[in-house]
N, CA, C and O atoms as a DFTB+ gen file, in Angstrom:
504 C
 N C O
     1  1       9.402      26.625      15.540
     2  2       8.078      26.038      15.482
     3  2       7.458      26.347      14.125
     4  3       7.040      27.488      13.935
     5  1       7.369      25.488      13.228
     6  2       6.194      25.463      11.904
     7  2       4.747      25.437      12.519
     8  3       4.690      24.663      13.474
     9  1       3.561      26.074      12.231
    10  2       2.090      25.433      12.313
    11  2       1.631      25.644      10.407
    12  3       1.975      26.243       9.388
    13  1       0.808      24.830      10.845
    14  2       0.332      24.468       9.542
    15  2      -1.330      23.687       9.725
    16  3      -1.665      23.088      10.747
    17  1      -2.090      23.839       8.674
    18  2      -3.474      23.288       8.698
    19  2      -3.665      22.918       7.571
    20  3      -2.927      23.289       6.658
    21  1      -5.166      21.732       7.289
    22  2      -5.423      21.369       6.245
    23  2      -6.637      22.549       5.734
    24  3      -6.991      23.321       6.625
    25  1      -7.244      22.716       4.450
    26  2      -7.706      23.571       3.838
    27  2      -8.990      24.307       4.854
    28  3      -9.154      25.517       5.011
    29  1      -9.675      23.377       5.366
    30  2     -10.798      23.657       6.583
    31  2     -10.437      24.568       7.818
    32  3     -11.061      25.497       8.331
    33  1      -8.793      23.791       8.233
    34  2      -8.964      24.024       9.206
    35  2      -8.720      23.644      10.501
    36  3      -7.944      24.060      11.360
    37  1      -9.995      22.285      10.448
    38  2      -9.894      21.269      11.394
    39  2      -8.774      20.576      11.631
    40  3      -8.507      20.313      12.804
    41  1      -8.080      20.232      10.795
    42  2      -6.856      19.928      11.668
    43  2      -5.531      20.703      11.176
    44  3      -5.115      21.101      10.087
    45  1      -5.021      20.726      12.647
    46  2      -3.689      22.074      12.595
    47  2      -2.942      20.921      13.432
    48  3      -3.234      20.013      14.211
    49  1      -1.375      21.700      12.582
    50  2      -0.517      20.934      12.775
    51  2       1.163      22.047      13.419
    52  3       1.492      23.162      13.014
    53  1       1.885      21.154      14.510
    54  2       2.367      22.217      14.814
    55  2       4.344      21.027      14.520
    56  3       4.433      19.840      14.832
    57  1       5.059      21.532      14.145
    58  2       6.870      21.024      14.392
    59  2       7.373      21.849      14.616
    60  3       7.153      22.926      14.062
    61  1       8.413      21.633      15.689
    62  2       9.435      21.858      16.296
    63  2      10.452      21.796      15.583
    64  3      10.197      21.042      14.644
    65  1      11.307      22.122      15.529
    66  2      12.537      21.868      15.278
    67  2      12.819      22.571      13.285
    68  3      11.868      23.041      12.660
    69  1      13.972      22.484      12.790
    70  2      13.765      23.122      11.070
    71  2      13.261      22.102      10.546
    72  3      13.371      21.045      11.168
    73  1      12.546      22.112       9.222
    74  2      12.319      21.288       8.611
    75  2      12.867      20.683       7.282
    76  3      12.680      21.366       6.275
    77  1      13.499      19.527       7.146
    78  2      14.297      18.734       6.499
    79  2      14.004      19.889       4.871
    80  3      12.923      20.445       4.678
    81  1      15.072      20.006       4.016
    82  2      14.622      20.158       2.562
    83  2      13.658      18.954       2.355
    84  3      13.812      17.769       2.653
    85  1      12.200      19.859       1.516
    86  2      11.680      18.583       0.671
    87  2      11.832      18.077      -0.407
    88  3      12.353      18.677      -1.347
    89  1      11.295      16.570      -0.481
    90  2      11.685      15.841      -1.548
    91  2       9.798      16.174      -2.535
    92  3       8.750      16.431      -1.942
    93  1       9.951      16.053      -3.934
    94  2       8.813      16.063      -4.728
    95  2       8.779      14.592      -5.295
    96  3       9.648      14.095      -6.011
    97  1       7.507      13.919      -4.807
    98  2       6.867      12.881      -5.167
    99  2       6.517      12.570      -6.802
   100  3       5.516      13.249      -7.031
   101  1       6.800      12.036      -7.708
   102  2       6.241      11.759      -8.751
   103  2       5.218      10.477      -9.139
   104  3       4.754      10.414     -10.277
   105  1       4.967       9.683      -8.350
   106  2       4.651       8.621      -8.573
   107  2       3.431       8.168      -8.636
   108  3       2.882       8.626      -7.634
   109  1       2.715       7.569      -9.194
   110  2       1.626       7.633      -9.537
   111  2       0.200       7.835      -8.704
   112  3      -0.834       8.447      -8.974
   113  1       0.682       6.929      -7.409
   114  2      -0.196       6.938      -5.852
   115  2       0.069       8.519      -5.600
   116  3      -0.877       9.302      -5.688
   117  1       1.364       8.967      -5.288
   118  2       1.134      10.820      -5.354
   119  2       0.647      11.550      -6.304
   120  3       0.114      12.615      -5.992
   121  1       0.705      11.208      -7.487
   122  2       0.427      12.110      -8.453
   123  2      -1.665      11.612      -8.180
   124  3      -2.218      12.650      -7.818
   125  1      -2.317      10.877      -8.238
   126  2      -3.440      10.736      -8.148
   127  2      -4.292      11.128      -6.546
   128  3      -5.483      11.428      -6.456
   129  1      -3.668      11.061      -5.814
   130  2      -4.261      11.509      -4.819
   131  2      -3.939      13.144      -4.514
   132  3      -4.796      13.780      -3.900
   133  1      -2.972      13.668      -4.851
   134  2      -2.866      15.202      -4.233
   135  2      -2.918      16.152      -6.276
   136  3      -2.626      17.334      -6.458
   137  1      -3.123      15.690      -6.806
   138  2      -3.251      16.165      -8.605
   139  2      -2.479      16.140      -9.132
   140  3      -2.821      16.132     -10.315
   141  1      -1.479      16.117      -9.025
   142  2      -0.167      16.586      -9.373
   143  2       1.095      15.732      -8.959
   144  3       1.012      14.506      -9.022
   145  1       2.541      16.481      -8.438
   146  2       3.229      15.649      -7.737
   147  2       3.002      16.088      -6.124
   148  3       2.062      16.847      -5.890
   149  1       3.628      15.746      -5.299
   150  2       3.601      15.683      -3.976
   151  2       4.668      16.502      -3.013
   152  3       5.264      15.578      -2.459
   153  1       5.012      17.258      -2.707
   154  2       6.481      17.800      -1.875
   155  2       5.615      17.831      -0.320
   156  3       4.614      18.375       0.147
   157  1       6.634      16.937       0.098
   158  2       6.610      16.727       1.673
   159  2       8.164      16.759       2.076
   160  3       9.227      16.788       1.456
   161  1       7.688      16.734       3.695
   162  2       9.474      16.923       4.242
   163  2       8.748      15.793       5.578
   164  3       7.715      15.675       6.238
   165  1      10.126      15.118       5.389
   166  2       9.874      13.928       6.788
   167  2      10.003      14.423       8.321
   168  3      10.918      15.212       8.086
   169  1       9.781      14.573       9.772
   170  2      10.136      14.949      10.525
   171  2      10.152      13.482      11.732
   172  3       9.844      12.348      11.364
   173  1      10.484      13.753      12.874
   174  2      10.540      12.642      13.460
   175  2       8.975      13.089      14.557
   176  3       8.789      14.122      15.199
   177  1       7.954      11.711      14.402
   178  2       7.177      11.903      14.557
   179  2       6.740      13.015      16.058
   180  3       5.887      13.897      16.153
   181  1       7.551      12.587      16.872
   182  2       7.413      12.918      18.306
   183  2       7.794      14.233      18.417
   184  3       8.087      14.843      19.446
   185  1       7.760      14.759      16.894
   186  2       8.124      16.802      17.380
   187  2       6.947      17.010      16.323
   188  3       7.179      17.776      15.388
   189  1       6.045      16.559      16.377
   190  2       5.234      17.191      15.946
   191  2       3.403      17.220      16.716
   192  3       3.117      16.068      17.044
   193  1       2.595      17.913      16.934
   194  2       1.896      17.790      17.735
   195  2       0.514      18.062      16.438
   196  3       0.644      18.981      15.630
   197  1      -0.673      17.194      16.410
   198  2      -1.780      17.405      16.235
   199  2      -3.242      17.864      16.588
   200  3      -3.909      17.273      17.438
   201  1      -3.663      18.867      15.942
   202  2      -5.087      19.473      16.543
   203  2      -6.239      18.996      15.703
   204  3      -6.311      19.324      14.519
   205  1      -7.099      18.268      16.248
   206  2      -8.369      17.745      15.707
   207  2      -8.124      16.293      14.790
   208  3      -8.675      15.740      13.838
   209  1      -7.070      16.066      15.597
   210  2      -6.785      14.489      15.122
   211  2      -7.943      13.116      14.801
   212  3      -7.754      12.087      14.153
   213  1      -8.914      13.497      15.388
   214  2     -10.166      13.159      15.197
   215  2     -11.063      13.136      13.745
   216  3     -11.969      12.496      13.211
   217  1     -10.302      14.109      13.533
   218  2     -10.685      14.470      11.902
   219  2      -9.695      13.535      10.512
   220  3      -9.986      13.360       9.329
   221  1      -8.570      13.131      11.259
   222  2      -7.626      12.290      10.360
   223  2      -7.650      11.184      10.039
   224  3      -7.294      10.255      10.765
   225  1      -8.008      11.094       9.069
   226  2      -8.163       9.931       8.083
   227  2      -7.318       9.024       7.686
   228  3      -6.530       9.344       6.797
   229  1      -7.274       7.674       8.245
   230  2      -5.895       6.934       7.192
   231  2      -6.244       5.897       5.915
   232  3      -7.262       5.207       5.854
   233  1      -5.534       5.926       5.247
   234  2      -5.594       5.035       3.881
   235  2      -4.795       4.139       3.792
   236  3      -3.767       4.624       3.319
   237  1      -4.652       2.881       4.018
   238  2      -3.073       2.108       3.378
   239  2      -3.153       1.913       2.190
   240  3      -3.896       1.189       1.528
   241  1      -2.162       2.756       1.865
   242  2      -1.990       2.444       0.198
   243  2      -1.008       1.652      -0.002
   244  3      -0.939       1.459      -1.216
   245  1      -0.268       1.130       0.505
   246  2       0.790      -0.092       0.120
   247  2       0.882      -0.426       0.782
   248  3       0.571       0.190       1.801
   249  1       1.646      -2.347       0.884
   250  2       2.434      -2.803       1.816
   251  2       3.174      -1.609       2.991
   252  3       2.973      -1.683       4.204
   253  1       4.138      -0.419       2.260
   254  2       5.173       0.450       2.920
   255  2       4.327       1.080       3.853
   256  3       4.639       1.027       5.042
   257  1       3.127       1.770       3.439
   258  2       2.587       2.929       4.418
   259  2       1.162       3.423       4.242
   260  3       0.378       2.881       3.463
   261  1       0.911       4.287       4.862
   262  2      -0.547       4.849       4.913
   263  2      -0.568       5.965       4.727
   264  3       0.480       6.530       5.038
   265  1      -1.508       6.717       4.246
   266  2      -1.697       8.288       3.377
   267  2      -2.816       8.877       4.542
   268  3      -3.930       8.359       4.627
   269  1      -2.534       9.656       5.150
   270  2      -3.363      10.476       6.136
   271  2      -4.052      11.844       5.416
   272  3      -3.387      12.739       4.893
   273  1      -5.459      11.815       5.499
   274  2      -6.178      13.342       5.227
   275  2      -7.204      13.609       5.796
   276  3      -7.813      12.713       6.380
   277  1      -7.647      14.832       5.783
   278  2      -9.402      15.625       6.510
   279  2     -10.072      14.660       6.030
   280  3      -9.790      14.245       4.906
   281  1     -10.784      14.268       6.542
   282  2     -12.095      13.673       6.590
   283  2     -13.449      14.925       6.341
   284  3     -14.527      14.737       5.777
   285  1     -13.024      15.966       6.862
   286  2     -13.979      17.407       6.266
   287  2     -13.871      17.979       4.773
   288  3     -14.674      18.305       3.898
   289  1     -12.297      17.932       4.937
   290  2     -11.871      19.014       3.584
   291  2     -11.194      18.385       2.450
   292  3     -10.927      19.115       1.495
   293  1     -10.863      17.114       2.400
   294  2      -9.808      15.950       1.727
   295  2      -8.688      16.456       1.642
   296  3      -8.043      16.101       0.656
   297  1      -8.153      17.259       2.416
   298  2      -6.873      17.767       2.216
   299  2      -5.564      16.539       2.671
   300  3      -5.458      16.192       3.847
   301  1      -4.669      15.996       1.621
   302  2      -3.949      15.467       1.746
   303  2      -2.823      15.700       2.852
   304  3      -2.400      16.847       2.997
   305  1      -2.342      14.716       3.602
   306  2      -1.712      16.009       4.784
   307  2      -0.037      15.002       4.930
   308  3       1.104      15.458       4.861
   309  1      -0.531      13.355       5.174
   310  2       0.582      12.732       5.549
   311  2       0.722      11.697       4.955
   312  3      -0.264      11.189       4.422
   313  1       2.481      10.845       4.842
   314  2       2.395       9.842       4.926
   315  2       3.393       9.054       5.607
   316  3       4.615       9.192       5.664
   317  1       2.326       7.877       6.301
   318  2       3.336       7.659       7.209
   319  2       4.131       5.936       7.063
   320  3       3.491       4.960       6.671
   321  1       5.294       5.894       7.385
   322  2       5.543       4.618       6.794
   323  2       5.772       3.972       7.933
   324  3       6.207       4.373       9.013
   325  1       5.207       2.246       7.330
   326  2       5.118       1.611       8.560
   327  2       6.558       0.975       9.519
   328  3       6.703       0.506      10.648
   329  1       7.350       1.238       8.486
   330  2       8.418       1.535       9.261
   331  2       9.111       2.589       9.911
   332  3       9.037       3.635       9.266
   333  1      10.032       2.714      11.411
   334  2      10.686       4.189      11.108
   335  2       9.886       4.778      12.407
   336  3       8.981       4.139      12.944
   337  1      10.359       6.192      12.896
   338  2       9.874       6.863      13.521
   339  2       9.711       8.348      13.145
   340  3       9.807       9.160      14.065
   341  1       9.453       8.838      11.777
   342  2       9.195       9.860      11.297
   343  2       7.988       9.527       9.972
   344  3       7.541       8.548       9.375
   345  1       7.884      10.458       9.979
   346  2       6.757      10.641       8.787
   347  2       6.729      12.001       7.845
   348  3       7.250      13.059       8.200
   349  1       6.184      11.850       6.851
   350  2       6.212      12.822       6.006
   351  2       4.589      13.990       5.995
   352  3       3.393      13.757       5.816
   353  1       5.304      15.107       6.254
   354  2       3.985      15.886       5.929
   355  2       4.338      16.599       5.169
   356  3       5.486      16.984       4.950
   357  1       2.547      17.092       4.233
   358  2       2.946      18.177       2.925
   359  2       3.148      19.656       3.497
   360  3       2.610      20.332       4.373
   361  1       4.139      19.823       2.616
   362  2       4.729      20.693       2.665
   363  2       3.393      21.994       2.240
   364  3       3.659      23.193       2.315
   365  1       2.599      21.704       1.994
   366  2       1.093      22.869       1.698
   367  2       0.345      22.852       2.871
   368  3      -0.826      23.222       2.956
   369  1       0.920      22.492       3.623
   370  2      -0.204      22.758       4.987
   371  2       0.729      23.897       6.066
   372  3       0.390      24.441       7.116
   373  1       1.980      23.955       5.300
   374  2       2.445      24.747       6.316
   375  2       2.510      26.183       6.208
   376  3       2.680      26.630       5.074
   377  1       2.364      27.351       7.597
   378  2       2.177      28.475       6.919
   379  2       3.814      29.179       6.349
   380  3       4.890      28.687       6.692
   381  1       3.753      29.737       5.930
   382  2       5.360      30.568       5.168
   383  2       5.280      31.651       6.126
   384  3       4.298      32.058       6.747
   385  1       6.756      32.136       6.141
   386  2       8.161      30.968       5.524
   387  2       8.311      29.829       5.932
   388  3       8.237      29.767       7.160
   389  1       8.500      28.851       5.413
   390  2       9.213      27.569       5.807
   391  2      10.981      27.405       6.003
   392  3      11.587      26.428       6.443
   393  1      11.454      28.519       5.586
   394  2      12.711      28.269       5.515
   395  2      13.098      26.907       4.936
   396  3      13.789      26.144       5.610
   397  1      12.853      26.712       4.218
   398  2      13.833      25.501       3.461
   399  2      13.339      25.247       2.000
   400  3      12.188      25.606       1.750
   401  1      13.832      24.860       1.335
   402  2      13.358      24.691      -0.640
   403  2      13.565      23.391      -1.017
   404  3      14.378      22.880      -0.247
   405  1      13.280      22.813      -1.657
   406  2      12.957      22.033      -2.300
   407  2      14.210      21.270      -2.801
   408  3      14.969      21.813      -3.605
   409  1      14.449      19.943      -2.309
   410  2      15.961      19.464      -2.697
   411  2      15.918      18.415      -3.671
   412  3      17.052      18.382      -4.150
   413  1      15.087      17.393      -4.309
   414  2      15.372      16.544      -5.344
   415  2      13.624      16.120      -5.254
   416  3      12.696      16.420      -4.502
   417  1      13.772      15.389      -6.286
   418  2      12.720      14.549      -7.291
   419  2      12.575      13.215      -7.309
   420  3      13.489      12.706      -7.958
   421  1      11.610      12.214      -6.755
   422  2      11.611      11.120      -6.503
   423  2      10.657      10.018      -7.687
   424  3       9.537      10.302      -8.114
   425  1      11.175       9.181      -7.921
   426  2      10.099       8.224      -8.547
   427  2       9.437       9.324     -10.188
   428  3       8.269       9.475     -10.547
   429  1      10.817       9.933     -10.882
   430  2      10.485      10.212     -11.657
   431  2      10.398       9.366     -12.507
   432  3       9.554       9.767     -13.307
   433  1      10.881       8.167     -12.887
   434  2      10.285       7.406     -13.843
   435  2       8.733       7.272     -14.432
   436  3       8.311       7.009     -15.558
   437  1       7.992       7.605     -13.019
   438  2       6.855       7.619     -12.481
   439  2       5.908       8.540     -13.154
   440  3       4.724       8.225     -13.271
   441  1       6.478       9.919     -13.704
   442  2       6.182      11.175     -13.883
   443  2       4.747      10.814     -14.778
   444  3       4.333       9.733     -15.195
   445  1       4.321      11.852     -14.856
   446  2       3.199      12.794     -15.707
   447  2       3.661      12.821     -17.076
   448  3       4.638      13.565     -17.158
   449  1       3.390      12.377     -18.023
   450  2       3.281      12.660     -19.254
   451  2       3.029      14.329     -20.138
   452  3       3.222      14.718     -21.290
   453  1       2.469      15.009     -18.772
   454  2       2.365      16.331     -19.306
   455  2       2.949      17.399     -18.967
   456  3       2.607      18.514     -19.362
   457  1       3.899      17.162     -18.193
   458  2       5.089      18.110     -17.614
   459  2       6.468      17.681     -17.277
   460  3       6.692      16.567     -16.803
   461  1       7.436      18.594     -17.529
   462  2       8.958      18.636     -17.456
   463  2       9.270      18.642     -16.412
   464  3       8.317      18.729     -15.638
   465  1      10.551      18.570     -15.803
   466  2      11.102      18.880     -14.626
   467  2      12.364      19.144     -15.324
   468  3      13.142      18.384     -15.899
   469  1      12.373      20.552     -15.109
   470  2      13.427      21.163     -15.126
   471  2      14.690      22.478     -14.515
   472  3      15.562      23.292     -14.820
   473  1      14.001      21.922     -13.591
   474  2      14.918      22.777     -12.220
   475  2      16.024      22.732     -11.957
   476  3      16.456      23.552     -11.147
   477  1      17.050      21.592     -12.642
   478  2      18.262      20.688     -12.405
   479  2      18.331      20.442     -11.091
   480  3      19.424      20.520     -10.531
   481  1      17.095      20.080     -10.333
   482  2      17.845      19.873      -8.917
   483  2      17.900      18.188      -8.992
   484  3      17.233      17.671      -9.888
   485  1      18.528      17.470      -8.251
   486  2      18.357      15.799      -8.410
   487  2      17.371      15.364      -8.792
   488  3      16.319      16.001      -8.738
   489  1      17.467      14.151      -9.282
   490  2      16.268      13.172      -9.753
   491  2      16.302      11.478      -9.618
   492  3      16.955      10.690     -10.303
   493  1      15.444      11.215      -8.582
   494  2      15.922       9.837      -8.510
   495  2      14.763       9.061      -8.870
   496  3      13.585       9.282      -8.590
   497  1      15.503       7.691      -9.830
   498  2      14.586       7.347     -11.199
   499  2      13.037       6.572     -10.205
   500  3      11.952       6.739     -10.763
   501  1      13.025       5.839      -8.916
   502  2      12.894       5.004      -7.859
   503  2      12.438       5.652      -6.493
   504  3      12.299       4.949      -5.492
C-alpha cells in the first residue's frame, strides 16, 4: 500500500499494489503546470482509492487527457488519459519510500532550455 496527499492535505491518496518505475515528463504542458518537469508512475485506476475527491479538480488539456489538482492547494496530482484504464499520479504526493526510481525521460525534445539531463537513463525524443 502507497498513501500519499496533495500539499494541504485535502486530498489523500491510497495504491495497492508496487508502483510502476517512473517516467519524467518534459514537455511543455508538464513543464508549465507542475515548474519544472513532471515524474509520475501510471497505476491501473481501480487500485487506487481517493480521499476528499471533492476537492479534485479536472483540466482537459488535450484531445489525449485531463490534468487533475486541489482545488485548495493547486497541487498537481494526476493525469488521466481518456483512453485506457490506468492513470498517472505524481510521484510527489507519495509518502517515502516508494520503492522504485526513476526509469526514462519523455518528450525531451520538449525540454527546458535551462537544464541538462544527464543521468544516462533513457530518453525518448516524443
Amino acid at each position: 500500500m502507497h498513501k500519499g496527499s496533495c500539499l494541504c492535505g485535502g486530498v489523500r491518496i491510497e495504491a495497492t499494489g508496487d508502483l510502476v518505475p517512473p517516467d519524467a515528463c518534459h514537455c511543455s504542458w508538464c513543464r508549465k503546470q507542475s515548474g519544472h518537469f513532471w515524474v509520475s508512475t501510471y497505476i491501473p485506476q481501480d487500485s487506487m482509492t481517493i480521499a476528499g475527491e471533492e476537492r479534485v479538480r479536472w483540466y482537459r488539456s488535450s484531445e489525449e487527457g485531463a490534468r487533475g489538482f486541489c482545488s485548495t492547494c493547486g497541487s498537481f496530482l494526476f493525469w488521466n488519459p481518456v483512453e485506457g484504464d490506468h492513470i498517472a499520479i505524481s510521484m510527489g504526493v507519495f509518502e517515502t519510500p516508494t520503492q522504485t526510481q526513476l526509469a526514462r525521460h519523455l518528450y525531451v525534445a520538449d525540454q527546458g532550455d535551462y537544464y541538462e539531463i544527464a543521468d544516462g537513463l533513457p530518453q525518448r525524443a516524443q
